[in-house]
N, C-alpha and C positions, 0 to 999 in steps of 0.2 A: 456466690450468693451476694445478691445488691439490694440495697436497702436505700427507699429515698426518703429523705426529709423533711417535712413539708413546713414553710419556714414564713405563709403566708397567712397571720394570725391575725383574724378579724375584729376589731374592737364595738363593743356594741354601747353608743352613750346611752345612760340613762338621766332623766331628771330628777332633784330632790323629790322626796315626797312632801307632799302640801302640807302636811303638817309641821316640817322640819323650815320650807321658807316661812310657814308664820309665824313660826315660834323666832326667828333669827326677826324677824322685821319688829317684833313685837318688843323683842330684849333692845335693837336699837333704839327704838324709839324711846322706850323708857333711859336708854342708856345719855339721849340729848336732853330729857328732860330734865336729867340730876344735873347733867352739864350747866344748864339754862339756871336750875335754881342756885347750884352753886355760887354761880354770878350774881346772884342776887343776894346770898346769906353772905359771903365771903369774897367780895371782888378779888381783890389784890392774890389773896392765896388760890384761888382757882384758876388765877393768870400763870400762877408759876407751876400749878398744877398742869396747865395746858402747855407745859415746855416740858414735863416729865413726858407725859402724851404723844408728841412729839418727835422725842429722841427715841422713845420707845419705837413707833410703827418704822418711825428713818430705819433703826437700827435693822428691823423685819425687812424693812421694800429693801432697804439698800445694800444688806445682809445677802438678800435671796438675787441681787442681780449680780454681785461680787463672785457669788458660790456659781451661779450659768457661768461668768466669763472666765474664770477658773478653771473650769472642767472643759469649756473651748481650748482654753491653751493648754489644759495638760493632755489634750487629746482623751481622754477620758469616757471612753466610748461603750463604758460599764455604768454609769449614771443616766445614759440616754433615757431607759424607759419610766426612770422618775424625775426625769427632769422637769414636766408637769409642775411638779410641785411646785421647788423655787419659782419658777413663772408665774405659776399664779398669786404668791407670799409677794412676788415681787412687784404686782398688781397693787399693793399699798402705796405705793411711788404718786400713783394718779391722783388719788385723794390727799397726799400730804399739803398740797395748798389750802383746800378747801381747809385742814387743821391749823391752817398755822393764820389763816386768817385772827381768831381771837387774841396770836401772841401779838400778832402786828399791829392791830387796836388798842394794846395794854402797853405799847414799850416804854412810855410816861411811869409806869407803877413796877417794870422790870427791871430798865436799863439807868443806869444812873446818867450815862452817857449820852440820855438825849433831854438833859434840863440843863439849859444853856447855863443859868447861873450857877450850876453847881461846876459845869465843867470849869466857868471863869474862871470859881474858886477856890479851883483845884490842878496845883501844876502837873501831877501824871494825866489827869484827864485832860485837861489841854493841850500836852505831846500828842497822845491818843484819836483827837478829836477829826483829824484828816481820816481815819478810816472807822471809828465808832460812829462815826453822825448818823444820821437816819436815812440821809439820799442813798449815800454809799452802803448802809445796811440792807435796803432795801432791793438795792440793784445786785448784790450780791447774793441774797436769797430767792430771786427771783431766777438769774443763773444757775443756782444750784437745780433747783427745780426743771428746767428748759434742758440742764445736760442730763438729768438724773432719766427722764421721762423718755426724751428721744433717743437713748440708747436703750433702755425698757424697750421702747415700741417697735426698734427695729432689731433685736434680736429676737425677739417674740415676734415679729412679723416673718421671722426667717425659718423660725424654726418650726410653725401651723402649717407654712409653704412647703416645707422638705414635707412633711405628714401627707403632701397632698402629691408632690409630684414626685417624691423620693428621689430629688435629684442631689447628689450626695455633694456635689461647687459649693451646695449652699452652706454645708460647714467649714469650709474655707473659708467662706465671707463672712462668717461669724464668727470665726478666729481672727480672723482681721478686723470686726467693730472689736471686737476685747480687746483687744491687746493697744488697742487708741484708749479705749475705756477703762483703765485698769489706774495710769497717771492719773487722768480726770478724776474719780474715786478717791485715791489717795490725797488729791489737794482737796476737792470739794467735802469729803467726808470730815477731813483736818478743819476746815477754817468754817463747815456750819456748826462742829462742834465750840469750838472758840465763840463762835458768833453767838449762839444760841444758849453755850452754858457758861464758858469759861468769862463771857465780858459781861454776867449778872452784876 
């Protein structure tokens, strides 16, 4: 007696319902609005609120690309069919410029490190001052950003690809961006936090 398996499971997308994308568009918008008045009732404190903000979504994008390159290298081949998820949590990554925009406008009222005459003033900050200035701040969050993003795009560019042609290389190759991506994350997750909280 033989019995066959049939192991070819069709997935059917559906779209939110219209009510569910207005309601999310709706909560945004008011959610920039308070942002916007913020800045206006309470500068300086809605600067530092916009670094809690921040560390928070990092922690989400950067969390959910840690967790893909993980289950690449553990071979982990029991996670595949929600892998979705971290992909798309990790989809925060893309937007964390556009947030950090307001921090980088404010670092006058964050960092103490970019008012020249305080650093004068101050011999630890003047040790300091070769890697707190604001060039080298700036070049180094922008890196963070450039590595964080094109490894996002090209594991998620590999793995919609297997979806399509089920060529099984393509987790090899994705084992192999992890395992490059894995150092990166440890320095860059290390010194945006430094950067961003520990040099307030």
């Amino acid at each position: 007696m033989s019995s066959t398996l049939n192991t070819d499971i069709v997935y059917e997308k559906k779209d939110l319902p219209p009510l569910i994308k207005k309601l999310a568009i709706g909560l945004t918008a008011v959610g920039l609005l308070l942002v916007i008045l913020g800045y206006f009732t309470d500068h300086t404190r809605s600067a530092f609120n916009n670094i809690v903000l921040l560390m928070f979504l990092t922690s989400i994008g950067l969390g959910s690309l840690f967790l893909i390159a993980i289950e690449y290298l553990g071979g982990a081949v029991w996670s595949t069919p929600f892998r979705r998820i971290p992909e798309i949590l990790g989809g925060m990554l893309l937007i964390l410029p556009i947030i950090a925009i307001p921090v980088y406008l404010n670092l006058h009222e964050l960092y103490h490190g970019t008012h020249a005459n305080v650093v004068a003033g101050n011999e630890l900050l003047s040790h300091k001052s070769g890697y707190l200035n604001q060039s080298f701040f700036t070049i180094r969050v922008i890196g963070y950003f450039v590595i964080w993003i094109l490894f996002y795009l090209l594991l998620t560019r590999n793995s919609k690809k297997q979806d399509i042609t089920k060529d099984q290389s393509i987790t090899k190759t994705n084992t192999k961006i992890s395992a490059v991506f894995v150092p990166f994350f440890a320095i860059t997750v290390t010194f945006s936090a430094i950067d961003w909280m520990m040099s307030l």
